[in-house]
N, C-alpha and C positions, 0 to 999 in steps of 0.2 A: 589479471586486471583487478586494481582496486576500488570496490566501492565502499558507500557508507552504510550500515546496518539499517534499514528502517526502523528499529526499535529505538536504541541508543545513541545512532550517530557515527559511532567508533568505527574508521575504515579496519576494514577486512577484505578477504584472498574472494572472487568468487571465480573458484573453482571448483572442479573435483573433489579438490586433495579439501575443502572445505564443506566436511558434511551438514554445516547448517546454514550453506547458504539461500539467500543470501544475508541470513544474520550473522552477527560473529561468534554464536556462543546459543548452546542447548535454551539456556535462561532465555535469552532474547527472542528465540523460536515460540516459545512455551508465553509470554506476557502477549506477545502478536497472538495467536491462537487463543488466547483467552481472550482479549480484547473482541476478535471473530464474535466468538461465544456470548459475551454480553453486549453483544449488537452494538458495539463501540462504531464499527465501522458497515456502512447499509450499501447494497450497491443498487441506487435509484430502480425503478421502474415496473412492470411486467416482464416475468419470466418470457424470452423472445419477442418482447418488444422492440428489442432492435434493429428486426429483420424489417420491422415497417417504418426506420427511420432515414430520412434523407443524410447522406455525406456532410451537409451545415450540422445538422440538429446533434450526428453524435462529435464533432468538432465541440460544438456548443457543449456540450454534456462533459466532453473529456476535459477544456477548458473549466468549468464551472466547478469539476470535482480533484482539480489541480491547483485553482486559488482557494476552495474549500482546506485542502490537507495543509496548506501555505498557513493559515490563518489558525489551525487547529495546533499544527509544532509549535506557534510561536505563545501559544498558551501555556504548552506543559513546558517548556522549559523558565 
């Protein structure tokens, strides 16, 4: 199956036989993991907050943090 690297774009294997996926390449592993690290990327909420969320509310969340990352590619490129 081919997807695209979250880091760069560039389709790549994700397999097995691909040990960094699902990036295409050590680099693109290592820039995602640092991006982590300087809280580039936050994942909303209270630690198990979830458990007290209704089926709408985390819809609403997954939606809202899906046109977030939409908006955020089309800046670095």
């Amino acid at each position: 199956m081919k997807v695209k690297c979250p880091t760069c774009g560039k389709e790549t294997e994700y397999s097995p036989a691909n040990r960094w996926r699902p990036f295409c390449s050590e680099r693109c592993k290592l820039i995602d993991l640092g991006a982590w690290a300087d809280d580039a990327y936050v994942i909303e909420g209270e630690p198990g907050s979830i458990d007290r969320m209704t089926p709408e509310d985390v819809e609403s969340a997954a939606r809202y943090t899906a046109e977030r990352e939409v908006r955020r590619g089309s800046r670095r490129r």
